[in-house]
C-alpha positions in Angstrom: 0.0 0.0 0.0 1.1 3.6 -1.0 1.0 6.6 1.3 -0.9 9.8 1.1 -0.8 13.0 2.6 -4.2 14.6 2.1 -4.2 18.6 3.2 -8.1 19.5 3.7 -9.2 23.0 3.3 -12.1 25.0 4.1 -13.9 27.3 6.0 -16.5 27.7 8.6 -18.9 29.4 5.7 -18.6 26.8 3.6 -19.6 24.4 6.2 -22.3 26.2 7.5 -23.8 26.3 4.1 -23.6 22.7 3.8 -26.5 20.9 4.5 -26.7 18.9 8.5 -27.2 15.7 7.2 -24.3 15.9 4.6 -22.0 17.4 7.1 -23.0 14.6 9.2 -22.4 11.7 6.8 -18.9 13.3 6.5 -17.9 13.3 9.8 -19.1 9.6 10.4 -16.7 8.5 7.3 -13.9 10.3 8.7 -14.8 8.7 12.4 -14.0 5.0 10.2 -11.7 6.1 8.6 -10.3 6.6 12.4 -11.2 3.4 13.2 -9.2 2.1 10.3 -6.4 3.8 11.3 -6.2 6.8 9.6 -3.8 9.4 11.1 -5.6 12.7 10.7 -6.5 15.8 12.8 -6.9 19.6 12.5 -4.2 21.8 11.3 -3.0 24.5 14.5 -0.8 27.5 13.5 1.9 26.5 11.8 5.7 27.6 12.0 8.4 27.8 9.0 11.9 26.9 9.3 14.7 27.2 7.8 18.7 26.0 8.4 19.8 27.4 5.1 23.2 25.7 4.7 23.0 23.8 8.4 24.0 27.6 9.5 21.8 28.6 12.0 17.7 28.4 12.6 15.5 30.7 12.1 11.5 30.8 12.6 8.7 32.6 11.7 4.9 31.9 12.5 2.8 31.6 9.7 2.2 29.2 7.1 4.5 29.4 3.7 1.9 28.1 1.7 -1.7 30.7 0.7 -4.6 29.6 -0.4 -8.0 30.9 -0.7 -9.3 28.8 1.9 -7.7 28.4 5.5 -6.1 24.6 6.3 -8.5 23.1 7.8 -6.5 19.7 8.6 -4.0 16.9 7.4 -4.0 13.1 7.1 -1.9 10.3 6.0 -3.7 7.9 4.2 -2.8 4.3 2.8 -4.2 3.5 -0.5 -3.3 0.6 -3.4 -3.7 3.7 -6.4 -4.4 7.7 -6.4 -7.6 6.5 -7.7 -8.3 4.6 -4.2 -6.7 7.2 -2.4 -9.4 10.3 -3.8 -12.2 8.1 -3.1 -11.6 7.7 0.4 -11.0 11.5 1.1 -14.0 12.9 -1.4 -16.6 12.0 1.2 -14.7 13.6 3.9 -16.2 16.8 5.1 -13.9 19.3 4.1 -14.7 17.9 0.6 -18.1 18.0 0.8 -19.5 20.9 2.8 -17.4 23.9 0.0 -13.9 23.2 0.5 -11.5 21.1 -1.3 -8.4 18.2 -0.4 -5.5 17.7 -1.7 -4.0 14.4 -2.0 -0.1 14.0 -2.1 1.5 10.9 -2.7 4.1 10.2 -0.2 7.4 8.9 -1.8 10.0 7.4 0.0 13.4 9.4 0.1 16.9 8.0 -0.6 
């Protein structure tokens, strides 16, 4: 099985528009996918750092990547194919209720 990192994003807007029973169907699939054992929670505010040329660390708050919708949370997923792997995260809620997830496959380093 392959690995995925899945980046969900939305916003409280969107997921107010979405309809109760929809939001709720979401949330149960992400509750097996859980159970399954899915490793996936809400983002916090992130930190970038840098050690340009092992020299010295420095850090600033804030994420380095923009979007037009706030990141909402992450996940690493195992899935046979892509394919398999954007099923399992289009019925997650961040999907469904206006936002949108990414799905990154994971590839091992040298």
């Amino acid at each position: 099985m392959a690995k995925f990192v899945t980046i969900g994003y939305g916003d409280q807007d969107g997921y107010a528009r979405t309809d109760a029973a929809v939001r709720e169907k979401a949330h149960a699939h992400d509750a097996r996918l859980r159970e399954a054992g899915v490793d996936m929670g809400i983002a916090g505010e992130p930190a970038q750092v840098r050690n340009h040329d092992d020299a010295g660390i420095t850090v600033s708050n804030g994420s380095f990547m923009s979007s037009a919708l706030p990141v909402a949370g992450f996940a690493i997923i195992e899935a046979a194919t892509m394919e398999e792997a954007i099923q399992l995260v289009s019925k997650t809620p961040c999907a469904v209720a206006q936002g949108v997830v990414e799905v990154w496959p994971l590839q091992e380093s040298p």
